[in-house]
PyMOL Python script that loads the backbone (N, CA, C, O; Angstrom):
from pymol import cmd

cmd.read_pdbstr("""\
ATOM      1  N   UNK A   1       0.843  -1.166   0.000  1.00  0.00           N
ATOM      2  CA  UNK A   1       0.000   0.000   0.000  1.00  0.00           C
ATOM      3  C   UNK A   1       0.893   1.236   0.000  1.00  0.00           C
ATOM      4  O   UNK A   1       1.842   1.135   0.777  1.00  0.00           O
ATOM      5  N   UNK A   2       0.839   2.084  -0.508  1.00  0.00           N
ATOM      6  CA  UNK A   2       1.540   3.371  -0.900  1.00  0.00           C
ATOM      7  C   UNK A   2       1.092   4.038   0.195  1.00  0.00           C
ATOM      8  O   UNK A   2       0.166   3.518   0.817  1.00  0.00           O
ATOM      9  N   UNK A   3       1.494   4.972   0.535  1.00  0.00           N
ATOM     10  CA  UNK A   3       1.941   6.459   1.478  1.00  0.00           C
ATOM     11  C   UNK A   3       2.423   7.448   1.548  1.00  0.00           C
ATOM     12  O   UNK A   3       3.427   7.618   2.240  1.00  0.00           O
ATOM     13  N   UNK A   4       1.821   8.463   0.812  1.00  0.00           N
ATOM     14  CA  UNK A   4       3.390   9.667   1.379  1.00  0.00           C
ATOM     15  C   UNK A   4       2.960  10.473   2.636  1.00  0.00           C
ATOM     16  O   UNK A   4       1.898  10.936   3.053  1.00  0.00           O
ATOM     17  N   UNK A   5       4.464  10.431   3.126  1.00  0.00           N
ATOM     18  CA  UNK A   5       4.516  10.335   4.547  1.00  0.00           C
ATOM     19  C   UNK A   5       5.295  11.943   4.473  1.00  0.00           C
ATOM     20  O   UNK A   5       5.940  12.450   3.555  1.00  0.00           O
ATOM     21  N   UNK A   6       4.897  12.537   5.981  1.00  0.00           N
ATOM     22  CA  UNK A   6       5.319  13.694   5.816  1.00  0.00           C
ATOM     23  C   UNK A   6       6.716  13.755   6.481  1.00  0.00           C
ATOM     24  O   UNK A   6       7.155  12.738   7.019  1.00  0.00           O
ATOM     25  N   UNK A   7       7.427  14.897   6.468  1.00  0.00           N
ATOM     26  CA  UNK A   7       9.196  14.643   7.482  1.00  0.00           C
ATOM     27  C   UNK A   7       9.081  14.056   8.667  1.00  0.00           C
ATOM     28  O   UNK A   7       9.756  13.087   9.016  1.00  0.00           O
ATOM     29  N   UNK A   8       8.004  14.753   9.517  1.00  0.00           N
ATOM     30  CA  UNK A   8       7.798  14.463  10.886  1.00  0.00           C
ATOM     31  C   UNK A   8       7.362  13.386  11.285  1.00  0.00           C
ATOM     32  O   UNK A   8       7.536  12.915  12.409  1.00  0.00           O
ATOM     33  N   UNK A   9       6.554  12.746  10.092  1.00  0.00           N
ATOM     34  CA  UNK A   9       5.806  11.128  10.934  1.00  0.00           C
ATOM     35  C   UNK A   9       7.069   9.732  10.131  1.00  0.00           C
ATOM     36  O   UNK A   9       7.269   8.552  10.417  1.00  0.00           O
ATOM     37  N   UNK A  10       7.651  10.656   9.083  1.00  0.00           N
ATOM     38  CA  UNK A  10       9.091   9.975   8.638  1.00  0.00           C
ATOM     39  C   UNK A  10      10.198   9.548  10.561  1.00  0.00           C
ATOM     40  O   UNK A  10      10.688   8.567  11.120  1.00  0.00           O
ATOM     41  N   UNK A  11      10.041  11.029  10.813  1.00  0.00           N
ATOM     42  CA  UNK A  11      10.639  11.006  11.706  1.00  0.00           C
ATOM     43  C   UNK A  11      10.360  10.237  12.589  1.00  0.00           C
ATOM     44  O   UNK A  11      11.271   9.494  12.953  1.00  0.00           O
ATOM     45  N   UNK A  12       9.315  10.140  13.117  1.00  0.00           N
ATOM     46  CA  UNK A  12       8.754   9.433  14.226  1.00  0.00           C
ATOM     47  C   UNK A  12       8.928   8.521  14.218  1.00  0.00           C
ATOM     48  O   UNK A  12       9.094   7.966  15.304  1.00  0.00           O
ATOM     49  N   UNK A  13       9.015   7.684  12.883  1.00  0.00           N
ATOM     50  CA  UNK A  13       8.810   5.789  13.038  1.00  0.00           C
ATOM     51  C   UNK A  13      10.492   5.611  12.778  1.00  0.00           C
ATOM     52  O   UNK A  13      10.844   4.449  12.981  1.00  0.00           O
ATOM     53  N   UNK A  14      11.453   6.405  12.425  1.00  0.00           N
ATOM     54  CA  UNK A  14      12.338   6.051  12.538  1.00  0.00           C
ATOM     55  C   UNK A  14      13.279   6.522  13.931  1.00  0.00           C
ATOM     56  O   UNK A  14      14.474   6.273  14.091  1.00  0.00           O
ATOM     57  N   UNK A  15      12.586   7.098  14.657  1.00  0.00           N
ATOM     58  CA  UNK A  15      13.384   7.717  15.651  1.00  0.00           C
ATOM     59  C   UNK A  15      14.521   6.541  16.460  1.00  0.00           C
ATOM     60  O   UNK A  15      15.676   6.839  16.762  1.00  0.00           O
ATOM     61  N   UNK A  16      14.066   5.571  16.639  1.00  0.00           N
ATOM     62  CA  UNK A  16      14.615   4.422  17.093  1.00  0.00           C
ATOM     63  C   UNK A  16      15.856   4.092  16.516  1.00  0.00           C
ATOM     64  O   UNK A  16      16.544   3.184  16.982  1.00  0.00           O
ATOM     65  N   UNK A  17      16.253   4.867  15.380  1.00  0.00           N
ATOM     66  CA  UNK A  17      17.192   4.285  14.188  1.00  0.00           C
ATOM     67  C   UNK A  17      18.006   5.261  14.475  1.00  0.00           C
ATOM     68  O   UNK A  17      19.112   4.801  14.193  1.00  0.00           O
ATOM     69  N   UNK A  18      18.161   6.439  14.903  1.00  0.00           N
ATOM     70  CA  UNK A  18      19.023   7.520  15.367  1.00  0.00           C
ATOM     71  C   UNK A  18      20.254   7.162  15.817  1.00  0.00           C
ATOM     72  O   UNK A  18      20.486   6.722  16.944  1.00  0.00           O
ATOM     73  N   UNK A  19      20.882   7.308  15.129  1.00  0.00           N
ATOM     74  CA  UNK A  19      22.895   7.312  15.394  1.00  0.00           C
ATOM     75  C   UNK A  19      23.213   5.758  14.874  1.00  0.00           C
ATOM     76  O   UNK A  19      24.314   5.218  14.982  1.00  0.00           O
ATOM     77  N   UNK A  20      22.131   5.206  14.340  1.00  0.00           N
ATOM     78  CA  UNK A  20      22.950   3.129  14.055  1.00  0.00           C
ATOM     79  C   UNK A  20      23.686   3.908  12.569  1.00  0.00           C
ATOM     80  O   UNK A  20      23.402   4.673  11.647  1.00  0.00           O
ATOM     81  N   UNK A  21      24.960   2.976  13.199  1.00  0.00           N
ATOM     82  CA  UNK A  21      25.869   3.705  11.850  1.00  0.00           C
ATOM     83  C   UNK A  21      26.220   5.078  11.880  1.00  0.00           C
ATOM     84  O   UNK A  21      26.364   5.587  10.768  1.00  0.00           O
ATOM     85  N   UNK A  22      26.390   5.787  12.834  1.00  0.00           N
ATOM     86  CA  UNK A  22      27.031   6.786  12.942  1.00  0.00           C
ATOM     87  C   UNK A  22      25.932   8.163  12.160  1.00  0.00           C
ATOM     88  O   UNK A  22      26.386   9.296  11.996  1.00  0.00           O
ATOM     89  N   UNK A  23      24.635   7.822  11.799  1.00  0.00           N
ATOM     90  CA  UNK A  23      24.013   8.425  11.016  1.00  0.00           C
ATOM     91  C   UNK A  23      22.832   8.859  11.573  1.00  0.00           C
ATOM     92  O   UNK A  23      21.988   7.996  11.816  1.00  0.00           O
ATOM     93  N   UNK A  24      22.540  10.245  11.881  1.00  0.00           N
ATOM     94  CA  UNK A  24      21.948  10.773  12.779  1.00  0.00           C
ATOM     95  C   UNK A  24      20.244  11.165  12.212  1.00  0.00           C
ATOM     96  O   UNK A  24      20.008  11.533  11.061  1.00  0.00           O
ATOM     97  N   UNK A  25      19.531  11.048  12.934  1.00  0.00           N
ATOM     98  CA  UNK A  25      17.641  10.866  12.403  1.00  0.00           C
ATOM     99  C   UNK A  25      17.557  11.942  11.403  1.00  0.00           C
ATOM    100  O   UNK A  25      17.039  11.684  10.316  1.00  0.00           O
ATOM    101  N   UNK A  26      18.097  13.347  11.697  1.00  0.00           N
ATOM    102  CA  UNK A  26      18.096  14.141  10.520  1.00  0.00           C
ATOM    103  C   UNK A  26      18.578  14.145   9.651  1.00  0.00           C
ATOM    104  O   UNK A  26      17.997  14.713   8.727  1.00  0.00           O
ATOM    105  N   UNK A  27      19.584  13.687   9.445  1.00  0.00           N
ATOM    106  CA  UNK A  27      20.548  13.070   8.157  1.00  0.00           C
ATOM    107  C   UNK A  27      20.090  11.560   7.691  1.00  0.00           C
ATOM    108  O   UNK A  27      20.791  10.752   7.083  1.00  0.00           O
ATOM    109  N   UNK A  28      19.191  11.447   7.982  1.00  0.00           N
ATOM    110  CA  UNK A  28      18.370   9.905   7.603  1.00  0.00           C
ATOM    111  C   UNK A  28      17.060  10.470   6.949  1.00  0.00           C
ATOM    112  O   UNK A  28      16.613   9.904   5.952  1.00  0.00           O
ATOM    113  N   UNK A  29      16.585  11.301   7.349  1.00  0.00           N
ATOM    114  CA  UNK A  29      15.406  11.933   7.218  1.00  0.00           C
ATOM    115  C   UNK A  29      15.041  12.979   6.296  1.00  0.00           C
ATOM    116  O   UNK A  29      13.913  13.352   5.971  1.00  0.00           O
ATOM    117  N   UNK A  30      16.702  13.589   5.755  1.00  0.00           N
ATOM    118  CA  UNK A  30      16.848  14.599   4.697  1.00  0.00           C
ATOM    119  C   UNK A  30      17.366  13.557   3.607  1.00  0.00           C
ATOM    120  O   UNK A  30      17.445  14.123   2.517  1.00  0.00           O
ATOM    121  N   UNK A  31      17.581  12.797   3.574  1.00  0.00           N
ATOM    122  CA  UNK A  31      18.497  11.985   2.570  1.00  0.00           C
ATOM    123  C   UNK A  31      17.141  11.015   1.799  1.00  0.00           C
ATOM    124  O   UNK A  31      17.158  10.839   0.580  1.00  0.00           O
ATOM    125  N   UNK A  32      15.841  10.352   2.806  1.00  0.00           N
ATOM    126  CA  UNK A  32      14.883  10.287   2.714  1.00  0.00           C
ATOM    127  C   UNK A  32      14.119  11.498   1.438  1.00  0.00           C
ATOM    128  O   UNK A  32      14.077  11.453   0.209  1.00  0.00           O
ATOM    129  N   UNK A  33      13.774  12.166   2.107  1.00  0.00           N
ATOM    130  CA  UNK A  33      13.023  13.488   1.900  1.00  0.00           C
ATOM    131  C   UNK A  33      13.654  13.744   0.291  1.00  0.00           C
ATOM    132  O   UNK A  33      12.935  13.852  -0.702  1.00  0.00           O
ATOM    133  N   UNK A  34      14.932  13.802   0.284  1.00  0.00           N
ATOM    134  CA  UNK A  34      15.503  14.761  -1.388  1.00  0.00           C
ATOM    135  C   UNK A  34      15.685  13.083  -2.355  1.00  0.00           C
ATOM    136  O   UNK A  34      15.870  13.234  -3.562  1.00  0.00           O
ATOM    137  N   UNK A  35      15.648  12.023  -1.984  1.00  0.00           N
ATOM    138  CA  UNK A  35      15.049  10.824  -2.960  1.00  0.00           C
ATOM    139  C   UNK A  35      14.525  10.457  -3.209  1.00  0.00           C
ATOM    140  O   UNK A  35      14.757   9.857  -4.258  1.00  0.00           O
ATOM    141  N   UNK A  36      13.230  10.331  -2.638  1.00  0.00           N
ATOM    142  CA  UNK A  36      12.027  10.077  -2.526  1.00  0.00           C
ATOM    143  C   UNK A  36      10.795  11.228  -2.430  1.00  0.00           C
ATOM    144  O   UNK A  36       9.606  11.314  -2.739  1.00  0.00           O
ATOM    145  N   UNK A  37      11.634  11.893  -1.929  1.00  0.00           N
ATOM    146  CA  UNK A  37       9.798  12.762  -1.394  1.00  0.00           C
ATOM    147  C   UNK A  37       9.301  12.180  -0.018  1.00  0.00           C
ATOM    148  O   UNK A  37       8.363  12.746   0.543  1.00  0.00           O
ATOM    149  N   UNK A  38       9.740  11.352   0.407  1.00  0.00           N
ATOM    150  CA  UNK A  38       8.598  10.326   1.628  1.00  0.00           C
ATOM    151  C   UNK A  38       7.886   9.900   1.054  1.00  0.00           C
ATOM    152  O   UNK A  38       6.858   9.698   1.700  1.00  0.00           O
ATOM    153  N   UNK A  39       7.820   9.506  -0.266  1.00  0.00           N
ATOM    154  CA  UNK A  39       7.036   8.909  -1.123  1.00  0.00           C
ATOM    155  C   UNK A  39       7.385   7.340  -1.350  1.00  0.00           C
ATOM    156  O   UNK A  39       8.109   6.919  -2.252  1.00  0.00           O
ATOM    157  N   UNK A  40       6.662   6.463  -0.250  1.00  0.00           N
ATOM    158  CA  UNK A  40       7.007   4.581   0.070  1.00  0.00           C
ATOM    159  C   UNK A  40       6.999   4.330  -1.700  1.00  0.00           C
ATOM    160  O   UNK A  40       7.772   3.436  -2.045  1.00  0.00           O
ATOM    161  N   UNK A  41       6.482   4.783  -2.462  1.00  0.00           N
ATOM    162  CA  UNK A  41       5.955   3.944  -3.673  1.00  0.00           C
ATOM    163  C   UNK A  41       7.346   4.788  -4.720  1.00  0.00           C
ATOM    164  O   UNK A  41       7.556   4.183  -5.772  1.00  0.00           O
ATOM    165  N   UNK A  42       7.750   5.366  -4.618  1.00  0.00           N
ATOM    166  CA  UNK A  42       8.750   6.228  -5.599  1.00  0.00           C
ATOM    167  C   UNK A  42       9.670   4.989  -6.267  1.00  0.00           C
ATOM    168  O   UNK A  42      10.075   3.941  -5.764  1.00  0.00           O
ATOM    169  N   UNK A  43       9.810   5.491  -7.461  1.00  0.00           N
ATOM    170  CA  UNK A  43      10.552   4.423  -8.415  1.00  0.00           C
ATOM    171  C   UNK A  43      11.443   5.122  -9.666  1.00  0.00           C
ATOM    172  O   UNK A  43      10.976   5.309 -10.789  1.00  0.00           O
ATOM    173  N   UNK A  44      12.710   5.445  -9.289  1.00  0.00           N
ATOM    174  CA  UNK A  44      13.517   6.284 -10.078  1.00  0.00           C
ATOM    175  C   UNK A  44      14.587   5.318 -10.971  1.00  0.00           C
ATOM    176  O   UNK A  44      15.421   4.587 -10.438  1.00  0.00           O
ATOM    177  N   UNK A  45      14.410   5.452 -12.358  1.00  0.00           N
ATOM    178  CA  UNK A  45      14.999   4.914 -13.487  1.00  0.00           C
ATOM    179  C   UNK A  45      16.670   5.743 -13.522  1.00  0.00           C
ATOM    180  O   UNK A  45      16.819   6.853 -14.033  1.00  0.00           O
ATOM    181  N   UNK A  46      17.775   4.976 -12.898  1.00  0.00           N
ATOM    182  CA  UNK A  46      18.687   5.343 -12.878  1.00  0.00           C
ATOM    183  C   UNK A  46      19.938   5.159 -13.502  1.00  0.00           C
ATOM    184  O   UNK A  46      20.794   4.560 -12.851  1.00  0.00           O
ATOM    185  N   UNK A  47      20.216   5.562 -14.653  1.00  0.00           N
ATOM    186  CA  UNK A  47      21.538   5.158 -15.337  1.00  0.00           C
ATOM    187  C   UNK A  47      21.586   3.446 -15.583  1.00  0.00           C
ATOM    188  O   UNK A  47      22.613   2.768 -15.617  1.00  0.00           O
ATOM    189  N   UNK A  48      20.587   3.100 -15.697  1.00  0.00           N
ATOM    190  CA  UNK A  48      20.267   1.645 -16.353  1.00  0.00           C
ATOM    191  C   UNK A  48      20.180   0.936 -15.186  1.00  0.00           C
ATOM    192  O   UNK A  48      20.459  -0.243 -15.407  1.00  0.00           O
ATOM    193  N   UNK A  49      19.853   1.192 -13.774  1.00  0.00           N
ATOM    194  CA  UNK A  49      18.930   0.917 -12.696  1.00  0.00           C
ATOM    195  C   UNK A  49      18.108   0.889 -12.234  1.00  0.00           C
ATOM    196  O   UNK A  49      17.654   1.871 -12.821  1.00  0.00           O
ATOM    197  N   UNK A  50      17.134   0.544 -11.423  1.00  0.00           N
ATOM    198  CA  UNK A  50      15.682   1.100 -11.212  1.00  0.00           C
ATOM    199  C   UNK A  50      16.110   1.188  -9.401  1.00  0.00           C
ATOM    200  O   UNK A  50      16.794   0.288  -8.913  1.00  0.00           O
ATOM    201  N   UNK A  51      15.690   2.187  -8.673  1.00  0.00           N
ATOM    202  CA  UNK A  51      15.625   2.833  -7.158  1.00  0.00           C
ATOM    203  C   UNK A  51      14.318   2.667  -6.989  1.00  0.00           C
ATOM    204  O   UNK A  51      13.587   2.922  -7.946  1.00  0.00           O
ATOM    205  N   UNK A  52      13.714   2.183  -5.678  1.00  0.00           N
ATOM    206  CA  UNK A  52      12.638   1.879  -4.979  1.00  0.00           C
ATOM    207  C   UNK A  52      12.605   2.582  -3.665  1.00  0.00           C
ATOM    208  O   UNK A  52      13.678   2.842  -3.121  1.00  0.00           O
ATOM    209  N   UNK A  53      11.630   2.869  -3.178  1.00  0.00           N
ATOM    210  CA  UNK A  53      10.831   3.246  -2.383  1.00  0.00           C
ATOM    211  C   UNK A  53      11.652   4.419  -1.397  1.00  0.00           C
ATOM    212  O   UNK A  53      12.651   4.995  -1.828  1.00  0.00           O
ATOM    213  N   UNK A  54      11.214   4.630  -0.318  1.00  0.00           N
ATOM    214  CA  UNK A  54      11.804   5.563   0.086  1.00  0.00           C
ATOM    215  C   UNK A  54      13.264   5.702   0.489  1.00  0.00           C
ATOM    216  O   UNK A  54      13.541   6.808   0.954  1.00  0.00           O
ATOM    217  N   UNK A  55      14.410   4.686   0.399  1.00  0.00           N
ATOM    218  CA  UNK A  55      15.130   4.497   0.450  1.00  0.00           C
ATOM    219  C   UNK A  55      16.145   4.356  -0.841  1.00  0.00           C
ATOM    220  O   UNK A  55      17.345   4.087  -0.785  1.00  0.00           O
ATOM    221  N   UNK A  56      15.275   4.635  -2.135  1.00  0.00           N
ATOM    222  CA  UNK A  56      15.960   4.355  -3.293  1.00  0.00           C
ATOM    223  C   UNK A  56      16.453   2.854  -2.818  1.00  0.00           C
ATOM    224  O   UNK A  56      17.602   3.199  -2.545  1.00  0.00           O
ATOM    225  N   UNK A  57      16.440   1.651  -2.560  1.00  0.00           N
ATOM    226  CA  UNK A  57      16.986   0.607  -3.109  1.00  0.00           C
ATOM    227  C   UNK A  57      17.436   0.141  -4.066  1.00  0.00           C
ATOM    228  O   UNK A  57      16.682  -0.731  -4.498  1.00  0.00           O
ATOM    229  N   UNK A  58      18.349   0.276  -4.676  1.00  0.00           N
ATOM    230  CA  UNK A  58      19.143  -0.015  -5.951  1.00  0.00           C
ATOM    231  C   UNK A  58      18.847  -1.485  -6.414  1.00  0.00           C
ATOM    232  O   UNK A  58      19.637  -2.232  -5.836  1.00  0.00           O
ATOM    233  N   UNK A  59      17.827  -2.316  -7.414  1.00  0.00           N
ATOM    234  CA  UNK A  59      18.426  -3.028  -8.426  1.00  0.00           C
ATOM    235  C   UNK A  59      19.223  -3.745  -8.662  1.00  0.00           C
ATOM    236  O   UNK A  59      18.943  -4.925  -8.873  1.00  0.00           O
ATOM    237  N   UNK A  60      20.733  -3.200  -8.718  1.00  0.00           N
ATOM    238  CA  UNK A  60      22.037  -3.994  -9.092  1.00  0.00           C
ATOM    239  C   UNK A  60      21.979  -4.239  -7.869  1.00  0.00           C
ATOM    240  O   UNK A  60      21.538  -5.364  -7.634  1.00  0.00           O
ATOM    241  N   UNK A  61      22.221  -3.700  -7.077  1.00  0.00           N
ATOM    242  CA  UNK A  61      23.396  -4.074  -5.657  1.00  0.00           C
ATOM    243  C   UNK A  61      22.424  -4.232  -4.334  1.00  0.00           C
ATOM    244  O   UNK A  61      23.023  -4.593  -3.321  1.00  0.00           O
ATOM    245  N   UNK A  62      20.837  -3.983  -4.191  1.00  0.00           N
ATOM    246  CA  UNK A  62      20.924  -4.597  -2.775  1.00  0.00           C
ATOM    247  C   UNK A  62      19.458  -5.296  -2.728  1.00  0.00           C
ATOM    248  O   UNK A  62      19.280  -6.034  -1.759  1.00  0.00           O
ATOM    249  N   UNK A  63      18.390  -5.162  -3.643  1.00  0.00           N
ATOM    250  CA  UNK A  63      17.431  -5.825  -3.746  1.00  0.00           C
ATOM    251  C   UNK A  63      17.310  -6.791  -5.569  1.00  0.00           C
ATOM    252  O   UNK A  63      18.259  -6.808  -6.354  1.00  0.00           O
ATOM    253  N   UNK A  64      16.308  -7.292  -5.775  1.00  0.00           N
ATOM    254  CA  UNK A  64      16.018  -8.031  -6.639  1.00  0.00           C
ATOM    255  C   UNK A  64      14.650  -7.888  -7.466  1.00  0.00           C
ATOM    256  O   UNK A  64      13.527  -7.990  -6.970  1.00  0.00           O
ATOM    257  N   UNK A  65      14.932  -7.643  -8.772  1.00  0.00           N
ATOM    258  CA  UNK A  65      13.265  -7.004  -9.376  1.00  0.00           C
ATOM    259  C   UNK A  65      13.528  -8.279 -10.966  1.00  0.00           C
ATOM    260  O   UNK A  65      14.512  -8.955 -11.266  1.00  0.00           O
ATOM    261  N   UNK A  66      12.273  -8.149 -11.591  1.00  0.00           N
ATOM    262  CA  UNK A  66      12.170  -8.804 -12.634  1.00  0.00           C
ATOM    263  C   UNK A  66      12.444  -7.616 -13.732  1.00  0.00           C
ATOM    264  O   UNK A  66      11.478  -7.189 -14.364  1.00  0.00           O
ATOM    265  N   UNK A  67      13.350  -7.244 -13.894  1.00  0.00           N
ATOM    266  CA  UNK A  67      14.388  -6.596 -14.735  1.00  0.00           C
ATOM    267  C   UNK A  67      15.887  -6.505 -14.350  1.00  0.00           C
ATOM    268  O   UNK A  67      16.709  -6.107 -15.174  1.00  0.00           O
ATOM    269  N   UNK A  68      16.129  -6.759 -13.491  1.00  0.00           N
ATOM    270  CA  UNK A  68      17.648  -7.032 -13.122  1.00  0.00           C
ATOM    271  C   UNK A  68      17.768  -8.670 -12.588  1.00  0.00           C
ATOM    272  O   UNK A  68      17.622  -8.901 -11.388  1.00  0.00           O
ATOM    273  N   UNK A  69      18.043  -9.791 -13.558  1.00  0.00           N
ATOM    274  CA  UNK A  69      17.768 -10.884 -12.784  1.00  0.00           C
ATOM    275  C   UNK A  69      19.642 -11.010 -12.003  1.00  0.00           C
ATOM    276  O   UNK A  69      20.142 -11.694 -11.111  1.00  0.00           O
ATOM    277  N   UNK A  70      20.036 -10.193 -12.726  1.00  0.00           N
ATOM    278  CA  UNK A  70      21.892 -10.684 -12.096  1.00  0.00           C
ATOM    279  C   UNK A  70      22.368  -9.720 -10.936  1.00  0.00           C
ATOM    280  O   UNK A  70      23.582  -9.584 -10.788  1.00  0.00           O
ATOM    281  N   UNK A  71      21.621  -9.138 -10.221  1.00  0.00           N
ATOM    282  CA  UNK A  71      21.292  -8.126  -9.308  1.00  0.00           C
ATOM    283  C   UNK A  71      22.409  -8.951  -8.199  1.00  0.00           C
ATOM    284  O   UNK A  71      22.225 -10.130  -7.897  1.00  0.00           O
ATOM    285  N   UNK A  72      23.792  -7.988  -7.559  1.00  0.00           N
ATOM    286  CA  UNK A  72      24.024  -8.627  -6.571  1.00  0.00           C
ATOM    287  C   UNK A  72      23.102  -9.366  -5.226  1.00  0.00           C
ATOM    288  O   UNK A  72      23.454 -10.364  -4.598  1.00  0.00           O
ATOM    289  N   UNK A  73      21.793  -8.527  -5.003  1.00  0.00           N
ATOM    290  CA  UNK A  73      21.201  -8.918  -3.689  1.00  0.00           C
ATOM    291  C   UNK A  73      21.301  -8.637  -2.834  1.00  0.00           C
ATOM    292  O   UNK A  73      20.485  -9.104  -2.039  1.00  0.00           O
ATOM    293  N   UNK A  74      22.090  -7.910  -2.425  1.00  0.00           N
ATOM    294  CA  UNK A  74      23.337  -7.979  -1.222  1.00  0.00           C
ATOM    295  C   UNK A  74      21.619  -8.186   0.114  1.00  0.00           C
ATOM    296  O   UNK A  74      21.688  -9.217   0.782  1.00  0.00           O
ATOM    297  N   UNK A  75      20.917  -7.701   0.264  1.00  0.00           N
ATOM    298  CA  UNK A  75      20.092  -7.646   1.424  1.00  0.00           C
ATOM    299  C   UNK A  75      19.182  -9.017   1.375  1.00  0.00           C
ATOM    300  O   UNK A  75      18.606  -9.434   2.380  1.00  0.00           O
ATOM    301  N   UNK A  76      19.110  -9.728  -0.010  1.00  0.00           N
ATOM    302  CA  UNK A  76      18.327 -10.379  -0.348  1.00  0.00           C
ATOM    303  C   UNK A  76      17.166 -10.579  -0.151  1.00  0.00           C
ATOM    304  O   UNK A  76      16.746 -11.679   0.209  1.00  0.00           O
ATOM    305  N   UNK A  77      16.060  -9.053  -0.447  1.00  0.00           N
ATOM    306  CA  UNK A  77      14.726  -9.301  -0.711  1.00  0.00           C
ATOM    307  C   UNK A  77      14.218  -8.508  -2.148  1.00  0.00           C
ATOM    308  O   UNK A  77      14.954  -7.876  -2.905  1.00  0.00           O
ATOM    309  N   UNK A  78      13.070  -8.679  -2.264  1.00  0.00           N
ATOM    310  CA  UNK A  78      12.713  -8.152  -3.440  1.00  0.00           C
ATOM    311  C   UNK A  78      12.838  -6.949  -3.487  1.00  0.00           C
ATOM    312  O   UNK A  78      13.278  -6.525  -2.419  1.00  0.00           O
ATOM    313  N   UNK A  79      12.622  -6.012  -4.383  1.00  0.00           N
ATOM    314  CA  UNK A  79      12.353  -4.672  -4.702  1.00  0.00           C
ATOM    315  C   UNK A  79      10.985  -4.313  -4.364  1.00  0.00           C
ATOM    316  O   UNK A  79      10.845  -3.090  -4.366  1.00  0.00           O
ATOM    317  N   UNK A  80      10.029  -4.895  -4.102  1.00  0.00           N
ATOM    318  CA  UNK A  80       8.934  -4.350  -3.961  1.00  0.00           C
ATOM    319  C   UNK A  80       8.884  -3.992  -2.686  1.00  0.00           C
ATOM    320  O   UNK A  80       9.166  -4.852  -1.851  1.00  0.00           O
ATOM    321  N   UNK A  81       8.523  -2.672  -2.255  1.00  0.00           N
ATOM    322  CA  UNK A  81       7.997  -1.678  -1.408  1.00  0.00           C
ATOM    323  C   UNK A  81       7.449  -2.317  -0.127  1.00  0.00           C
ATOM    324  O   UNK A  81       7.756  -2.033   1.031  1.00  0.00           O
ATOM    325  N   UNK A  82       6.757  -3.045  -0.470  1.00  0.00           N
ATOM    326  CA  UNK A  82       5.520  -3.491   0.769  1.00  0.00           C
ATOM    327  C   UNK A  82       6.705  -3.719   2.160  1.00  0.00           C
ATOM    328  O   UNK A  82       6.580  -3.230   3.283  1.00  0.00           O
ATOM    329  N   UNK A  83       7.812  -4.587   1.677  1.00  0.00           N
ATOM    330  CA  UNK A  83       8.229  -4.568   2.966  1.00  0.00           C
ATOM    331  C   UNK A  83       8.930  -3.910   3.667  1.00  0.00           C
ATOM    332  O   UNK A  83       9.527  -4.248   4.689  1.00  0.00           O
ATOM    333  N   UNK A  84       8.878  -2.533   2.938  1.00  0.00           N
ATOM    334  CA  UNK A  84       9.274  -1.457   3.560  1.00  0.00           C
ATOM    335  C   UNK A  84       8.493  -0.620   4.346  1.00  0.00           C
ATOM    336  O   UNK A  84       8.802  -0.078   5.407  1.00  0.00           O
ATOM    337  N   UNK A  85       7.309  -0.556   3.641  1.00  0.00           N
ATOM    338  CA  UNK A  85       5.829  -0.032   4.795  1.00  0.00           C
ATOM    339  C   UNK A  85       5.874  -1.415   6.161  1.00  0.00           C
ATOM    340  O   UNK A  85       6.077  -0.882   7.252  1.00  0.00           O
ATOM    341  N   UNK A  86       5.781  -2.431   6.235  1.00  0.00           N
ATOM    342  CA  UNK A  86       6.196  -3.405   6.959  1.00  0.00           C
ATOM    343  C   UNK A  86       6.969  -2.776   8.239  1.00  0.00           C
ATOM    344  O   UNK A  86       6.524  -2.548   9.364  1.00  0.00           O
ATOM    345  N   UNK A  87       8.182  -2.583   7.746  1.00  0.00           N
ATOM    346  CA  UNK A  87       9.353  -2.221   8.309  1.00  0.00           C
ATOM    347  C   UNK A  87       8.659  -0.890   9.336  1.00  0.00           C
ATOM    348  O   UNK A  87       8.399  -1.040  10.530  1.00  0.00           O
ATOM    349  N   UNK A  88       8.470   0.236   8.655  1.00  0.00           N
ATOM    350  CA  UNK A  88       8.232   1.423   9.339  1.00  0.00           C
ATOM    351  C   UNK A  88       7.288   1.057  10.185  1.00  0.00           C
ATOM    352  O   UNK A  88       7.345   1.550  11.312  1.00  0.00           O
ATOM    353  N   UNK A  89       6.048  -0.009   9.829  1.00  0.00           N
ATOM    354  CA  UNK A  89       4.874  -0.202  10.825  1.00  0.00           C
ATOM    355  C   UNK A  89       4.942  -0.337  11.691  1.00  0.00           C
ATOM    356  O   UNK A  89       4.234   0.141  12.577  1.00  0.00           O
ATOM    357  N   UNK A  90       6.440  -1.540  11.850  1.00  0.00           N
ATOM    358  CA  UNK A  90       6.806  -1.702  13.245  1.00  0.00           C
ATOM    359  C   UNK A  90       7.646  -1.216  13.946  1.00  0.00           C
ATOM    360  O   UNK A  90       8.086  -1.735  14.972  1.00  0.00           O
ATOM    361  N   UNK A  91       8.128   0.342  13.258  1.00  0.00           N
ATOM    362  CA  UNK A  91       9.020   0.607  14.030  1.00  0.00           C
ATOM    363  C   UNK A  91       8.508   2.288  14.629  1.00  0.00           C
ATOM    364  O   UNK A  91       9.155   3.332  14.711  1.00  0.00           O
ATOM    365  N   UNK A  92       6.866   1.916  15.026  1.00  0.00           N
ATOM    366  CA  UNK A  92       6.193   2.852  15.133  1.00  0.00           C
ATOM    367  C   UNK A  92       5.943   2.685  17.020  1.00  0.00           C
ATOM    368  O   UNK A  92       5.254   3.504  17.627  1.00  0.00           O
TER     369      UNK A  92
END
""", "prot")
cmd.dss("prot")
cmd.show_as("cartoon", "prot")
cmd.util.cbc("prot")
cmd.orient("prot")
């Protein structure tokens, strides 16, 4: 299910995530915001890649779509979104 989510309720469900990796909620949250929009469903055609959801997930290197079948994986789940709304649900 799609969402666009505003900075602040961005903020909220990730607050928990603040400093993992040295990377602080506002610098998670602006980096969010200028790739997406907060837009869960966003899908940017990149230099012969495709970027997913609010995180841009890359295609080649960390998820898996039916246009990149030689996709490293590295996270090994699909490209589709849903389990990224998933993710935020519970980290509400």
């Amino acid at each position: 299910q799609a969402e666009q989510l505003a900075k602040c309720e961005v903020s909220r469900k990730l607050k928990d995530l603040d400093g993992y990796g040295s990377i602080t909620l506002p610098e998670c949250v602006c980096t969010i915001f200028h790739t997406s929009g907060c837009d869960t469903q966003t899908v940017v055609y990149n230099n012969g890649s495709t970027e997913y959801g609010l995180f841009q997930i890359n295609n080649k290197i960390w998820c898996r779509d039916n246009q990149n079948l030689h996709s490293k994986n590295i996270c090994g789940i699909s490209c589709d979104s849903s389990w990224m709304m998933t993710l935020l649900m519970t980290l509400c």
